[in-house]
N, C-alpha and C positions, 0 to 999 in steps of 0.2 A: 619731207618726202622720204619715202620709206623704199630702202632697196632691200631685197631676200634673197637669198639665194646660201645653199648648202654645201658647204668645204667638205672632202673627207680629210681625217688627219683626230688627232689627239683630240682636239676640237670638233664637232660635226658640223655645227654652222655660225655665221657670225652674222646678223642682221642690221643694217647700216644706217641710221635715220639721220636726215640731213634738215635743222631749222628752216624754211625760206625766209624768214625774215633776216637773220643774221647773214645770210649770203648776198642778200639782195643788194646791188649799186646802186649807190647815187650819182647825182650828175656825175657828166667826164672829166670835168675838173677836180671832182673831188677826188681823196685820196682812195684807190682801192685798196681790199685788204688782200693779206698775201696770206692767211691762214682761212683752215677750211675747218671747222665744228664736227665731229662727227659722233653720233651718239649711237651705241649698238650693244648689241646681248651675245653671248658667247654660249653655245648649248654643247651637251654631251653625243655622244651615239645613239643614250636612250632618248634624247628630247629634251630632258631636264637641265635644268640650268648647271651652270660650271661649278667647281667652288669657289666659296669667296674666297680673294687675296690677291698678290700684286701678278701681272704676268708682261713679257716681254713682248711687243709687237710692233712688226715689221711693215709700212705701210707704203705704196708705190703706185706711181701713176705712169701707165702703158698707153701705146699710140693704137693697139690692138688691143682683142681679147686672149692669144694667144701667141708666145715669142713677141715679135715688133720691138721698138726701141724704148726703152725707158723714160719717162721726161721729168720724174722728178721720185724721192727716196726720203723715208726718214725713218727710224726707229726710237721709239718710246716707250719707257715705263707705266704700264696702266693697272690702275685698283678695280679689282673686279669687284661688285657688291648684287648679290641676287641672279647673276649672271649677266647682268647691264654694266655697263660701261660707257665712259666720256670721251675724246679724244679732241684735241686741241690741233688739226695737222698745222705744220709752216710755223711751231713754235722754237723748234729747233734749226730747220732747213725751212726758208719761205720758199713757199710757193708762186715760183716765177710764170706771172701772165702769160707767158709764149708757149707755158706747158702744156696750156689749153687753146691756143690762136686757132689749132688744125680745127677746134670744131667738136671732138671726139675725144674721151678716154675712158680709160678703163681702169677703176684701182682692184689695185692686189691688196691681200694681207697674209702675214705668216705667223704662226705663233712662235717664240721658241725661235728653235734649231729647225722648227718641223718647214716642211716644200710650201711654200706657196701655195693658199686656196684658190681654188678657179677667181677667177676677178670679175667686178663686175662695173657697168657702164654707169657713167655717171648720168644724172637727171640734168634738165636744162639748169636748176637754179645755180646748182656750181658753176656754170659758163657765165655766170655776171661777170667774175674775175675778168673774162675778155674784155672787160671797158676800158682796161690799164692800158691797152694795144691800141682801140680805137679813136680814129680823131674825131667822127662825131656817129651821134646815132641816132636814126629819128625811128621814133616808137608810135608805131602802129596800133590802133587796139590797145594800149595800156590804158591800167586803170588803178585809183589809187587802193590802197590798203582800206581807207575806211570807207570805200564806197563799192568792195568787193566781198562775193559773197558765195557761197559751194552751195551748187543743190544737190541732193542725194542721188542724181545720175552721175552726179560725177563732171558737171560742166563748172566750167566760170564763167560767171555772167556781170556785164554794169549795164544796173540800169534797168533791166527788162528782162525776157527768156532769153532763153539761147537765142533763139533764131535774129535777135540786134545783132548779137555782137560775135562776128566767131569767136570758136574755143579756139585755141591754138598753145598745142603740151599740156591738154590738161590732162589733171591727177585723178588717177581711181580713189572712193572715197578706201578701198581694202589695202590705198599703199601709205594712209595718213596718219601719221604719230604726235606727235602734240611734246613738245617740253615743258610748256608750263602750263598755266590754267587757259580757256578758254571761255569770254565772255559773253554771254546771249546777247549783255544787259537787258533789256526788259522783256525779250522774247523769250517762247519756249522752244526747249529741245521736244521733237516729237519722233516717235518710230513706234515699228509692231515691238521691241525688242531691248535693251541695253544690257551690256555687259559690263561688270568693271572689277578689275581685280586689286582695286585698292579701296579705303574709304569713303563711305557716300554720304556727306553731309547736305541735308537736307529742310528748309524750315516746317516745308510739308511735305507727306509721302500719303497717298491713296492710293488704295489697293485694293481687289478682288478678290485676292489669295496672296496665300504669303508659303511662302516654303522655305524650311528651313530648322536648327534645330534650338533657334533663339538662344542660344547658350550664350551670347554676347549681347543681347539686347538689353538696353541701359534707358532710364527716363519711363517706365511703366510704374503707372501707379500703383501703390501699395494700399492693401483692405484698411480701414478704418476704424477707430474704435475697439472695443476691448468688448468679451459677458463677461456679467457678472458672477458672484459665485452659485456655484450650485447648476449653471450654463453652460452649455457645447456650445461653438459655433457647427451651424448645418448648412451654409451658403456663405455668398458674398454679394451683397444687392447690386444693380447696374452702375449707382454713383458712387463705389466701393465701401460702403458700410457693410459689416457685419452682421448675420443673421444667427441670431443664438436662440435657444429652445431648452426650458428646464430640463434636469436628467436626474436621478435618484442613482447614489451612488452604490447601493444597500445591493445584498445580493438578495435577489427573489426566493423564496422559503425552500424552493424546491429544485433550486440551480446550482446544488454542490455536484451533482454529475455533469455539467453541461463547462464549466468551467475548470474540472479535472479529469478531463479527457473518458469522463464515465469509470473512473478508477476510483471515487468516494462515493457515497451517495448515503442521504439518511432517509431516505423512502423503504419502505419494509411490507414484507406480508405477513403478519401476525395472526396464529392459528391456533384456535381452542378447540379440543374436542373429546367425547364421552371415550370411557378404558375399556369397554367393551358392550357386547348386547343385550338388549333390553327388549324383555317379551311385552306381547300387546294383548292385553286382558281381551276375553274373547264373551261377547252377553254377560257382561256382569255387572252393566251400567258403568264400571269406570273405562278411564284412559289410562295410558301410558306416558308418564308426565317426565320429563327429562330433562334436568338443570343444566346450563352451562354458563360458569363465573366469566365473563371479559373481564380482563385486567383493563389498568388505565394505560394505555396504547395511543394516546393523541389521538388528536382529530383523522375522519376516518377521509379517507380520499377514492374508497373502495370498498365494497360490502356485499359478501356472498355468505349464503347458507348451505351448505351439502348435505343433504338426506338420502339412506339409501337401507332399502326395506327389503322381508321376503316374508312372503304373506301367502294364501291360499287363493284370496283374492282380493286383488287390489279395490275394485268397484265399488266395496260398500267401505271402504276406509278413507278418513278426513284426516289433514295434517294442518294443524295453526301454531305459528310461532307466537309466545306472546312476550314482549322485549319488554326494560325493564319499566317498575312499576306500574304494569298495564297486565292485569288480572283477566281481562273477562275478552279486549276488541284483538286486539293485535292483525297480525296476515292471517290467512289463510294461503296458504302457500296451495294443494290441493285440494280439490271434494266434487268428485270421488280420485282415487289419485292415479284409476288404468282401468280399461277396460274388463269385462268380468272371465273371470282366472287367467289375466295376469296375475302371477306369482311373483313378480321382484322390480323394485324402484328403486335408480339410483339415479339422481335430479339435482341440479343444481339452480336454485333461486340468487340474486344477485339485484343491485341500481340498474342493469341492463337489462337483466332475464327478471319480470317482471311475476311476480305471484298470481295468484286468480283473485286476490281484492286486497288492495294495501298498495305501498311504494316504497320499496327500500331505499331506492334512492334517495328519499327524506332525511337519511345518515349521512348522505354525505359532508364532511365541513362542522361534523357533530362529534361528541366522544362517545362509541357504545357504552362505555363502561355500566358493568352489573350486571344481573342474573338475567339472561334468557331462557325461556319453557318450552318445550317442544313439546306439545299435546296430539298425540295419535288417538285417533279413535277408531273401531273397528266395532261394527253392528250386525253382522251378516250371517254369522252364523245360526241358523232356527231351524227343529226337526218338528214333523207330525206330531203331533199328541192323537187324544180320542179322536174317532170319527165322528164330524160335527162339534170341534171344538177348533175346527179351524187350525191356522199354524202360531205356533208359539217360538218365542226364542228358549230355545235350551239353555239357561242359565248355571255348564258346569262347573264353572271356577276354571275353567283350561286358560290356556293361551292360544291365539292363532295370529302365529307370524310374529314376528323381531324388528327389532331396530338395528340394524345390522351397523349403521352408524351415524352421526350427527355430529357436524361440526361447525364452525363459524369463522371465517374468516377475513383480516379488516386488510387495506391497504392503508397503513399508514404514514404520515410525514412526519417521522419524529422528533421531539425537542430534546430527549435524552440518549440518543446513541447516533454512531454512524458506523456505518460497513465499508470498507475496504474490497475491491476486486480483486487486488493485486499483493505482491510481496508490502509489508509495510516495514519502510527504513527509516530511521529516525537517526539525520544528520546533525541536530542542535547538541544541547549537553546534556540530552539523556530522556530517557522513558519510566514514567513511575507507575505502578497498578493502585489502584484506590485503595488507601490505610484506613479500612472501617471495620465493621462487623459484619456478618454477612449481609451482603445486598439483596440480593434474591435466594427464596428458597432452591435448592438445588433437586432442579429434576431434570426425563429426556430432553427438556425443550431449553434447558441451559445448560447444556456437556461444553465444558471446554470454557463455562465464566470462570475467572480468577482475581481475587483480591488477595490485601494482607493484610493478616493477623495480628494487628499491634502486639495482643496480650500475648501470644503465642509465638511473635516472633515468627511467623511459617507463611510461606504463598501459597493458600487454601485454592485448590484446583477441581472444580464439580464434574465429576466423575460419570454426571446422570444420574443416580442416586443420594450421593452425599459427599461434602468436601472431604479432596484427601491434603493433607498438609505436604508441603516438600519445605524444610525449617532453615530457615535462611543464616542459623548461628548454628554452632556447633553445639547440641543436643546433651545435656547432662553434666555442664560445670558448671563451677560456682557462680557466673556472674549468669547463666544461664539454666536453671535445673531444670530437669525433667518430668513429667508426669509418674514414669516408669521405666523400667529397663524396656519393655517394652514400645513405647514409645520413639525409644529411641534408635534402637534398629528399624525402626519401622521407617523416621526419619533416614537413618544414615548406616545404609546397608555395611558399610565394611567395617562396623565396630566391632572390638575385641571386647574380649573377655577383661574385666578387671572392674573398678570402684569408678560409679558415675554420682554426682550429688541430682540428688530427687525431694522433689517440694508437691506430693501428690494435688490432685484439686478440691480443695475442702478441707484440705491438714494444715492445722492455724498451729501446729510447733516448731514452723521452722523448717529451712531445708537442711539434709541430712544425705550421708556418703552411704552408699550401699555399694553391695558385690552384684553385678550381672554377668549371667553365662549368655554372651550371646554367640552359642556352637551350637548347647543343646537344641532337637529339633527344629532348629531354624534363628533360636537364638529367643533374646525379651525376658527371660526370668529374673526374677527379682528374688534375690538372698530374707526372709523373714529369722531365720534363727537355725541353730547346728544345737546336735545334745551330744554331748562326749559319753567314751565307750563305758560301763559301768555291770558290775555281777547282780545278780538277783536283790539283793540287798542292802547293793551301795550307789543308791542313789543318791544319798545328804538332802533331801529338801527341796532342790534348786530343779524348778521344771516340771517338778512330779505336778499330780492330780491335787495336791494339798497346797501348792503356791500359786494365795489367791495376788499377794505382792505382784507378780508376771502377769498369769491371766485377766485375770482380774480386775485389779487398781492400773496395769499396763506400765511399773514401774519397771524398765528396759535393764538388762547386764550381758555380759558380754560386747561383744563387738562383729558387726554383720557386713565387714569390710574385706573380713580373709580367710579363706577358705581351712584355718586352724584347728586343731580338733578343741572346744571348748563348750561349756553352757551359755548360750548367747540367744538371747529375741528382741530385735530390731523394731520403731516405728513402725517400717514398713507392716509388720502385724496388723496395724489397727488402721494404714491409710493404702495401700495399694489394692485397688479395685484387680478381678483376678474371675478368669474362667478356666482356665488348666490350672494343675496341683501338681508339685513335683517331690519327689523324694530321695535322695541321694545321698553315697557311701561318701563320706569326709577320706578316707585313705584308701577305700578299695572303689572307686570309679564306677566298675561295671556291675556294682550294684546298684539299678537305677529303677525307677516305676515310675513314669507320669500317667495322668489321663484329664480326659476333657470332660467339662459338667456340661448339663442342659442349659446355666445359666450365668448369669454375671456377679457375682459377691462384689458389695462395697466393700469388705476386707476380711479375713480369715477370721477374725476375733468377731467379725458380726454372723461368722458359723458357728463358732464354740460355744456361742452364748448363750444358742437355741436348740432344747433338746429335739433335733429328728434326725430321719434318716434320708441321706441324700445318694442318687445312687451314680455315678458317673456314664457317660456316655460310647463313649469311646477311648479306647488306652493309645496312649502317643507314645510309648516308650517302653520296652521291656515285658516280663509278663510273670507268670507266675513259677513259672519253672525254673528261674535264677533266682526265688526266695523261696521260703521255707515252709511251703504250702503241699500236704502229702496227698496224690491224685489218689490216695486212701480213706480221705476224709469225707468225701462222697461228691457226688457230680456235681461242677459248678454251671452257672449259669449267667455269669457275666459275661461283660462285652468282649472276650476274647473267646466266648464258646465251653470251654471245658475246665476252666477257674475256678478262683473261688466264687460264691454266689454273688459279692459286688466289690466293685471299686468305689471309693467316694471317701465320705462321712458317715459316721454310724454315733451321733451325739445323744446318747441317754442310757441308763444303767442297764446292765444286763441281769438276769434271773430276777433275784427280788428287790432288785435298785430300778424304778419306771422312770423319775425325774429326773436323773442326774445331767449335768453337763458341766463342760470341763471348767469353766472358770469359777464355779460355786464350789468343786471338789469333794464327790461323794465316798465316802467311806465303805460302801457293799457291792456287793455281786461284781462280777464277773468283770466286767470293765465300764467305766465313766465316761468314757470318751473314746473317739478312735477315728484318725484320720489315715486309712490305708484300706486295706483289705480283707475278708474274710466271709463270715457268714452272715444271715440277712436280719441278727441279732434276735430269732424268735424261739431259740432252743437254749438250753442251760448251759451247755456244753459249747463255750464261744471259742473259736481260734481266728485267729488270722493273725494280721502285722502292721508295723506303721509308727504312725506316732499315737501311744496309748495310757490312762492313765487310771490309778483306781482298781486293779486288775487284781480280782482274787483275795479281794477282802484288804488288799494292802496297795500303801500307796507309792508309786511307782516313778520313777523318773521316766517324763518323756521318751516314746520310743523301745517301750519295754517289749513291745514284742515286734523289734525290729528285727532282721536277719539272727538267727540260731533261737529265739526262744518263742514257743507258740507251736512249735513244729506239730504236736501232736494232735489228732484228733477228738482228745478230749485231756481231764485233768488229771487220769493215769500217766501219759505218755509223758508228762512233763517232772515227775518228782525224780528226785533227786538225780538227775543229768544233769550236771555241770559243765557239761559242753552247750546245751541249749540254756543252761540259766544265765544266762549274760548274753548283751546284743551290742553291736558295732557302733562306733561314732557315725552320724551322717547328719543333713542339713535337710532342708525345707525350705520350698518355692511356691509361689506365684507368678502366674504371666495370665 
């Protein structure tokens, strides 16, 4: 029996269940009990259950529900667990039968210190107690325990419905609490409904719906079986076997975008097309036939032709592609290719945009690679002849209309690159650029390829044009030499001035130390040789026009490391490729000439060798007016305007010397050589300056009509001045 009712206090309610069997008396004789069971839940303010743990409670049996007199008391220690609780009453104080004779009571309870909760009335089954009082009792209507039964109205019945037997005190089935299990034995429990807020164990459960978040559900079969390799599972069959289905693990050829967020991809549009336009023979019987190479580009996934004309009229002009080794059929992409005077086509054919006979689409999944033709033809132009000779084609040799452009275009999937969208970062141990020779030719359509240069040591970078080097070692030492001083500023802007070792390309002697200025002009010149200062007459031998030992045989003295005043010619002579020539004072600086040639010398010594004249192009440095050049000697007409008549090389005898050149060392006329400036060698009366040899019937050291001698405009001006017979130390460059 279930009693409810709600205390205020610390506690908000205490809910009171009372066994019936346990209370129940037996015969009058037998021993009644003097304790009462009582089982109940202790809840908070909010509803929810107490905490667990021990608490003190106060329990009391009244003649009323309010005030009246006491009839019986006892206080007990009880273990709370979930907010239920046991109590044992009369285990301390029994419970004396007379407490109950009136018929009536009501228990209290207190928690604690805290006031007494409202109390509440006891159910008949506590009143068994009264048997202890009575001398007999005769029972009406009883019925035994196992021949009694609740129906869901809430009646007690033996035997039959309600209407045998009256009810009398019977229980609501909403006041019924159960202490231990309750047995059908072979029958079923049935309602619209069940609740339970403990465990449901079950041998069978059938259900319609199930709700819930099965997160404890235990005893469900598990899938069966295992795939094999190279198998997904894609199901699970009804009797829990596994459904598995091959799967290729391989990435499909064209799903590097789909699996990198569209941030790689190696699909490409690869574009070939003519440098500019192309006239279209007009009645002359031919065409206008126009090649274009495809590279090998992989298979094409894509294939367009762009053609785009301007003509006088389009109407009588036919256009056929003919792809490669197919001469005669190919497309016919137009014919005629616009209505009559349209003037200009520009059309694109394609696998989608179909030609007027052929199929480009046939490309696809193919390699175009090789020579496609573009054959225009244009027939139309024809003027009157004679009267009665009908119309004829004018056959002028003209053109009518161009090919304004042709190109071809492939979509391809390729096997040798892939493209990037995005920043590329390379998190592993590092990023290498390919160590070969050049991979592709360098033009517009590869700015920005880059490899390196094993031999060269340099990360060759295509420019659109042609690789430029950026040199990954430090440019001009000995475990790494140079090509040239030039070179090497080219590599490595902030180089100074001083001694780099250079191993030119093609000089099988060895690498060797030279001096480079790299200030002059922007820097690159390479030291070949210095002539030290010397009078008209004192030359000794060493450098003139007559040492074939130097120019000649190229047996080297001096030393071309220090800017010294000495007789010195350097390797460098015979191996440093060179298109500027420089000239320069050993002690006095701001005597300096350079200029630039038309062309490239493999080396100074393959000028000397050969008698002509070479005339320089433009002067990079200095001019005539700081040498000894008199604006009396008549108008020049070199590359500074009002100079001497040239800058350059002037290699072969002057007046009656035709062949000479410096390394054979001529004995006449006027001068044998001459590497500087003056006149255009075809008058008898030679001056100028530089480096010169052979001069005036005698032979001369290097440099003889360097600053102070030559001054004059012819070979009066020159005798006996001793201020102009002698010339300055200085050197000699290449870059």
């Amino acid at each position: 029996m279930k009693i409810s009712h709600r205390w205020h206090g610390a506690l908000a309610a205490v809910a009171l269940l009372f066994p019936l069997a346990m209370l129940t008396a037996g015969a009058v004789h037998a021993t009644t009990p003097s304790t009462l069971l009582v089982e109940g839940a202790l809840t908070t303010l909010g509803g929810g259950a107490a905490v667990d743990g021990p608490y003190k409670l106060t329990f009391s049996l009244w003649d009323a529900p309010k005030d009246g007199a006491k009839l019986w008391s006892e206080t007990v220690d009880i273990a709370v667990s979930g907010g239920r609780f046991t109590a044992l009453l009369g285990a301390n104080t029994a419970v004396a039968p007379k407490a109950l004779a009136g018929g009536v009571a009501w228990l209290g309870v207190s928690v604690g210190n805290d006031p007494e909760l409202p109390r509440q009335q006891l159910a008949a089954s506590a009143y068994a107690i009264r048997a202890a009082v009575a001398e007999s009792v005769d029972c009406v209507g009883c019925m035994s325990a196992s021949t009694a039964a609740f129906n869901y109205a809430g009646s007690l019945t033996k035997g039959g419905p309600a209407a045998d037997v009256a009810c009398t005190a019977c229980v609501s089935i909403a006041e019924l609490k159960f202490d231990g299990d309750v047995d059908l034995g072979g029958h079923s429990l049935k309602g619209s409904s069940a609740t339970f807020t403990g465990d449901l164990v079950a041998k069978t459960v059938t259900a319609t719906a199930y709700q819930g978040d099965g997160s404890k559900l235990t005893g469900i079969a598990q899938p069966k079986g295992a795939c094999k390799a190279g198998e997904a599972v894609v199901g699970i069959a009804a009797d829990g076997t596994l459904q598995c289905k091959a799967f290729s693990p391989a990435l499909p050829p064209d799903g590097l975008d789909e699996v990198s967020n569209g941030l790689l991809t190696n699909q490409f549009i690869e574009k070939v097309a003519i440098g500019g336009a192309v006239g279209i023979p007009d009645n002359t019987g031919a065409t206008a036939n126009i090649k274009l190479d495809v590279p090998d580009w992989g298979k094409a996934q894509g294939f367009t032709v762009k053609v785009k004309l301007a003509n006088t009229d389009l109407s009588t002009v036919a256009i056929t592609l003919l792809p490669p080794d197919d001469k005669k059929v190919g497309y016919v992409l137009c014919d005629p290719c616009g209505k009559k005077d349209e003037k200009s086509l520009d059309t694109d054919w394609s696998d989608k945009i179909a030609p007027k006979a052929g199929d480009l689409a046939t490309w696809l999944s193919t390699n175009p690679k090789g020579g496609w033709n573009l054959v225009v033809n244009d027939t139309g132009y024809c003027v009157k002849q004679a009267p009665g000779n009908g119309i004829l084609c004018d056959f002028d040799g003209k053109t009518d209309g161009t090919v304004e452009a042709f190109s071809i275009e492939v979509a391809t999937l390729s096997t040798q690159k892939v493209a990037t969208g995005g920043d590329l970062i390379v998190q592993g141990k590092g990023f290498r650029f390919p160590v070969t020779d050049a991979p592709h030719a360098c033009d517009a359509t590869r700015l920005g390829y880059a490899y390196v240069d094993p031999a060269g040591k340099a990360l060759q970078i295509c420019n659109g044009k042609e690789y430029a080097p950026m040199f990954l070692t430090l440019q001009g030492t000995k475990g790494n030499p140079a090509q040239s001083c030039k070179d090497i500023i080219k590599a490595q802007a902030a180089s100074k001035d001083g001694i780099y070792w250079l191993d030119p390309k093609g000089w099988s002697g060895g690498a060797f130390e030279a001096y480079c200025d790299m200030t002059t002009d922007g820097g690159g010149w390479t030291l070949v040789g210095k002539v030290r200062a010397a009078t008209h007459d004192g030359d000794g031998g060493v450098l003139d026009g007559s040492d074939k030992t130097r120019w000649l045989d190229r047996k080297y003295v001096g030393s071309i490391k220090a800017l010294v005043e000495e007789d010195a010619l350097g390797p460098s002579y015979e191996s440093v490729p060179f298109t500027d020539f420089m000239l320069q004072g050993l002690n006095t600086k701001s005597k300096i000439l350079a200029w630039q040639m038309g062309q490239t010398f493999p080396s100074l010594y393959e000028v000397f060798k050969t008698p002509t004249l070479r005339k320089a192009t433009k002067v990079l440095v200095g001019n005539h007016t700081t040498l000894d050049w008199r604006g009396g000697c008549g108008p020049g007409n070199g590359p500074d305007g009002n100079g001497p008549q040239f800058y350059g090389f002037n290699v072969h005898g002057d007046g009656n010397e035709t062949g000479g050149n410096l390394v054979n060392g001529k004995t006449g006329g006027w001068c044998a050589a001459l590497a500087g400036w003056g006149r255009d060698n075809n008058a008898e009366n030679y001056t100028g300056g530089g480096l010169g040899a052979m001069c005036q019937g005698r032979a001369h050291q290097m440099g003889r009509h360097y600053w102070g001698y030559g001054d004059g405009c012819n070979s009066t001006g020159w005798s006996n001045q001793s201020d102009l017979d002698a010339f300055n130390p200085h050197s000699f460059w290449v870059r």
